[in-house]
N, C-alpha and C positions, 0 to 999 in steps of 0.2 A: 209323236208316236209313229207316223206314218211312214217320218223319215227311215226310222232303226227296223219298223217292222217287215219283214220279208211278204205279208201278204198285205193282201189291201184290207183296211181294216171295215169296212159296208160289208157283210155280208159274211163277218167272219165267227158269227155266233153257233152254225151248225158244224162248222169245220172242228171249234173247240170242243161240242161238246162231242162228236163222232170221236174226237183223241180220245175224251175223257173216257168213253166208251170203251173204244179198246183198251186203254189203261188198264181200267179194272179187270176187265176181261181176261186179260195178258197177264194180270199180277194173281189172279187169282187160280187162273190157270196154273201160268209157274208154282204158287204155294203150293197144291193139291200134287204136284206131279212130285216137283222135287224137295217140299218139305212135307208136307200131310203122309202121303203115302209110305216114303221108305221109313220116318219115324214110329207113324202107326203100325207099319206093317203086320206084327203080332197079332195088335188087339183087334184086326179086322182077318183073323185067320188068313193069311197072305203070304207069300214069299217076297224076296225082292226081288228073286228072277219073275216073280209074275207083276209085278207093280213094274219091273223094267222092261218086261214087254208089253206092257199097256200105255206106258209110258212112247213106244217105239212106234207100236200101233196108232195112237195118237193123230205125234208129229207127221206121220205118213200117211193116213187120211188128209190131213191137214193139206199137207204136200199136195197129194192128186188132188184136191179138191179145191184146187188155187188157181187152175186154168179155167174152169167153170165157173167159179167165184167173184173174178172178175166179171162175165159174160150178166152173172146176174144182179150184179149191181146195177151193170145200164139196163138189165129189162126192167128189176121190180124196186128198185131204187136203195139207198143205203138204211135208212130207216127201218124200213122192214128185213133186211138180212140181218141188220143189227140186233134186232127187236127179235129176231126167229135165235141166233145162236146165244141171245143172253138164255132165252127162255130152257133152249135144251138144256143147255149149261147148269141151270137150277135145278131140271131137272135130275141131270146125272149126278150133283151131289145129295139131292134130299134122297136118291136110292142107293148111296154107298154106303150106310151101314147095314143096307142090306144086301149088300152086294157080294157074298163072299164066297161065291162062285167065279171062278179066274174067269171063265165062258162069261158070264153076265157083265163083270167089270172091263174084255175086251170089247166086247158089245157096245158097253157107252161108251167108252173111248176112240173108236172108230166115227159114232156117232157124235160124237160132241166134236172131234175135232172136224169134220166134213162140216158140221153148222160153223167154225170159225172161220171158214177158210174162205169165206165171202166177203170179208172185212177191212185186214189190210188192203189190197187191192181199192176199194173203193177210198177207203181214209187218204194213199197217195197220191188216189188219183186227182181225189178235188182238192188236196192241199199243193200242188203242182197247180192244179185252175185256177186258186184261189191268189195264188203267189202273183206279187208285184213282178211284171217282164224284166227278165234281167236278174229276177234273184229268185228264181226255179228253186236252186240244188239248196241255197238255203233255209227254204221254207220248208224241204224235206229233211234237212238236216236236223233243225230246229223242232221236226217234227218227233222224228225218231227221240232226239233229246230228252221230249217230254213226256212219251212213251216207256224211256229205261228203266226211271226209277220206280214204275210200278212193277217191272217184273222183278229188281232185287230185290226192293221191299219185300213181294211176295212171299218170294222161295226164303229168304231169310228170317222175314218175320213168322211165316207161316211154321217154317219147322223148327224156330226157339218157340213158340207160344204153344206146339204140338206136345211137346215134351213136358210144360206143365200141366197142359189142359186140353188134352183133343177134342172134347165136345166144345169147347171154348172156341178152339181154331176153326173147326168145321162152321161153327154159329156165325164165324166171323169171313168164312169164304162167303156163306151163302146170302148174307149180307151185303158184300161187294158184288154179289152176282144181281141181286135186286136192283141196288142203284145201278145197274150196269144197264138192265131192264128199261129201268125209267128213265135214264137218259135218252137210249135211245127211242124208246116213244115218242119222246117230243121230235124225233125230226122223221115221221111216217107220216105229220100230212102237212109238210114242206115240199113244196117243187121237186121235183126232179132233179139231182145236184149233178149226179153224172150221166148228162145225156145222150146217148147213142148219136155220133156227127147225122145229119141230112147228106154230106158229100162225101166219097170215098175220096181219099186224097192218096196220090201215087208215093208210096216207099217203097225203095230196094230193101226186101224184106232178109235179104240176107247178111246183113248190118246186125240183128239183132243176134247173130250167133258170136259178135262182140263181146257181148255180154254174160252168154252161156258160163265161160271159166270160170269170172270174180264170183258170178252169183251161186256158182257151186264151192270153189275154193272159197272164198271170205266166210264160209259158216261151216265147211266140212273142217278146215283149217284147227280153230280155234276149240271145235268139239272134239277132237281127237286127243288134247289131253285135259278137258274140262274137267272131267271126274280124278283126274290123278295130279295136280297141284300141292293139296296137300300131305297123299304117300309121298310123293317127289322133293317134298321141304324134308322132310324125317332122313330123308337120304340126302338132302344137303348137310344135316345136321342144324337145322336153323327152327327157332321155335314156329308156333303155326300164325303167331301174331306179325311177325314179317312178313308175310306174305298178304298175308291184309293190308298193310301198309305201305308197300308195293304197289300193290292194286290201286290201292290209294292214291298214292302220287303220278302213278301214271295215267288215272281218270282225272286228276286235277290239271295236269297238262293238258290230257286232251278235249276236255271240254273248254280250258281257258284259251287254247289255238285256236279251236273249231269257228269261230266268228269272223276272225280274220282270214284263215285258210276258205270258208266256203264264199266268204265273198269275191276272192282271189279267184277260185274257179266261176263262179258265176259273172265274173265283170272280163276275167282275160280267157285261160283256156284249163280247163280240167288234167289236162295232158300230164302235163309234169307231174304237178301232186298223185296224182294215181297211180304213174311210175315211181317216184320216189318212195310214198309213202308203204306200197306194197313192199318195196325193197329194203325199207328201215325195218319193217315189220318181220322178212323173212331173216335178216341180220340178228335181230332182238332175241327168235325163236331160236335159231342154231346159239348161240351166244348162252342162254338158257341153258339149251342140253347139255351143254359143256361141264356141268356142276359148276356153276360160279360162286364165287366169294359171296359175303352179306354187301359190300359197297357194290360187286359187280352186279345185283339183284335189284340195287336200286339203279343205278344206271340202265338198266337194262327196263326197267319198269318206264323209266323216262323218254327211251328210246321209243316202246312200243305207242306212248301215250303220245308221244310225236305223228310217229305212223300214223295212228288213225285217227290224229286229227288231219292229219292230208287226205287216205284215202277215204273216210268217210264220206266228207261235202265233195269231193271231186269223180265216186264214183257215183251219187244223185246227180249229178253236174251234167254230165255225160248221161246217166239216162233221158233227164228230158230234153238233152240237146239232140238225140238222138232216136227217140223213140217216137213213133208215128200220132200225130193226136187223134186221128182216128181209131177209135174201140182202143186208148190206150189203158183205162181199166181192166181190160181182156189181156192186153200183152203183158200190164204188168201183173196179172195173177199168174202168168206163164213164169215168167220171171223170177217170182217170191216159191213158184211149187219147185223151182230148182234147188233156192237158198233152203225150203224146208227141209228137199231133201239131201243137201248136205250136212242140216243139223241132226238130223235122222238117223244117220248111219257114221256119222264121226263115231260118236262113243262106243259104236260096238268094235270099231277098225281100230281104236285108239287101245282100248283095253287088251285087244287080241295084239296086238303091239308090243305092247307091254311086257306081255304075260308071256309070249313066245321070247323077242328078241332083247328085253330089257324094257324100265320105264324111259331111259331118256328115248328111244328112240319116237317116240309121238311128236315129242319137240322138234327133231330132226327131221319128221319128216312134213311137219307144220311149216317150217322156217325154209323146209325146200321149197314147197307150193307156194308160198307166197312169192318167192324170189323167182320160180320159172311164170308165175302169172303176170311179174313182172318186165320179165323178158318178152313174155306173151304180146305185152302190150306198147314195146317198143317200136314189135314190129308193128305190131295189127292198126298202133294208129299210127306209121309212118305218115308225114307231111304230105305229100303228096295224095294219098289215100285220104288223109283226115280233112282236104282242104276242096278237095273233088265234091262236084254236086250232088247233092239229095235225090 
């Protein structure tokens, strides 16, 4: 086991269940946002302009509250921030059906998402500490991996089971939200997992604005036409179940590369795959907007599923090859409040897109960002530069 496993396997029983934490956390979150709410929206006297800015509000609490996030993982340890944002969590759903004041529902949604925003940051950070030397980008590869399917299950399962039975689905957030609770109880009076360095170690801190572009493009990117895939099929003329199956094939790529690709950057250099794969992915998106045939849709699904299986393990790769171990919990909450706020404000850019200059253009302007962050990064790690001392 030791051999295949990216971390070491002593010590790797808080790491799993901190995942399993956020899983839930994340799946149940996604249900409640993007199936709970827009399906209920009637029966809790709601709009969807008000669930889609509670929704906005949220992810951008979340965002700010992901540089301090980090910060307090190394003071009061992951256990307890764990333990603190299941908790609000519970709360904010056992008071949404009485919540049917827009004011009251921003409110928790502000606050609930500032309680998550403490979590990732620490999950990366010890699953980066906990990793075998040498296979960093894959332990967080493998990490994210098993974090995914709790948020589609979420959003998917939550708002088909809304539509039969909303008091059925909320019964079954607020259940996920419990075991979310008592997982992470159990690691509040474990050690200290992510502990503040004793020695300040010297980085040129200005490396880390490296990273600035992918962690805003790789998620403003793809939320820009998130909400419009399936108006976008109806105008291909293609039924809505192709594009499921699309989806499809192109997660079964990229999860089937992803082992091979993260080892590839963890054993030689990130470089390439992070270039390439940006650039298959900016190819796939214009290629999209183009209205493509049903075979070009699948190609094109295959392409993307390529992409990120490169730049997924290659841009972890590159983070912990690069980022300081000192207070790296703190930088990468920096980090993640960029990526949130790129998920944040896609969908409203992507829709205003839309609706002004046409639907494909979101596509087009997705498949440009990937390809100039591409370019980005031909130059910014030139050889010289990427081969220079720390």
């Amino acid at each position: 086991m030791q051999r295949i496993s990216p971390w070491h396997l002593r010590g790797l029983s808080p790491l799993l269940r901190l995942i399993l934490t956020w899983g839930l956390l994340e799946g149940v979150r996604s249900g409640f946002y993007g199936g709970y709410l827009p399906v209920h929206v009637q029966g809790l006297g709601l709009t969807l302009t008000v669930t889609g800015t509670a929704f906005t509000l949220h992810l951008l609490a979340d965002s700010f509250g992901r540089g301090i996030g980090g910060f307090l993982v190394q003071r009061f340890g992951l256990g307890l921030v764990a333990a603190t944002g299941s908790t609000i969590g519970l709360l904010a759903l056992l008071a949404v059906p009485s919540a049917r004041s827009p004011i009251l529902l921003f409110a928790l949604s502000i606050v609930w998402g500032l309680s998550l925003s403490a979590v990732p940051p620490g999950m990366m950070t010890l699953s980066s500490r906990q990793a075998v030397k040498g296979r960093e980008g894959r332990a967080l590869t493998l990490t994210n991996m098993l974090v995914a399917p709790f948020t589609g299950l979420g959003g998917l399962g939550v708002g088909f089971l809304t539509k039969i039975d909303p008091k059925l689905a909320l019964e079954l957030m607020i259940a996920g939200q419990v075991l979310a609770l008592l997982a992470a109880l159990t690691l509040i009076f474990r050690p200290e997992r992510v502990p503040p360095p004793t020695k300040q170690e010297y980085y040129p801190w200005t490396r880390l604005l490296l990273f600035i572009p992918a962690a805003f493009g790789q998620t403003f990117a793809p939320m820009l036409f998130s909400q419009l895939i399936f108006p976008y099929t109806k105008v291909l003329g293609l039924a809505g179940g192709w594009i499921v199956a699309a989806v499809g094939l192109g997660g079964i790529f990229s999860y089937g590369l992803t082992a091979w690709t993260a080892r590839y950057a963890d054993k030689y250099s990130p470089r390439g795959l992070l270039i390439g794969g940006l650039g298959l992915l900016g190819v796939a998106l214009l290629w999209l907007g183009s209205s493509p045939s049903l075979l070009e849709l699948l190609i094109i699904a295959v392409a993307a599923g390529v992409g990120m299986a490169c730049f997924s393990p290659a841009w972890n790769a590159l983070v912990v090859k690069l980022l300081p171990e000192a207070n790296r919990a703190a930088v990468w909450g920096t980090l993640m409040l960029v990526e949130v706020m790129g998920t944040a404000l896609g969908p409203a850019v992507g829709q205003t897109l839309a609706q002004t200059t046409g639907i494909s253009t979101p596509f087009y302007v997705a498949g440009a960002i990937f390809l100039a962050l591409s370019v980005f990064y031909i130059v910014a790690l030139w050889r010289p530069f990427w081969n220079s001392p720390r």
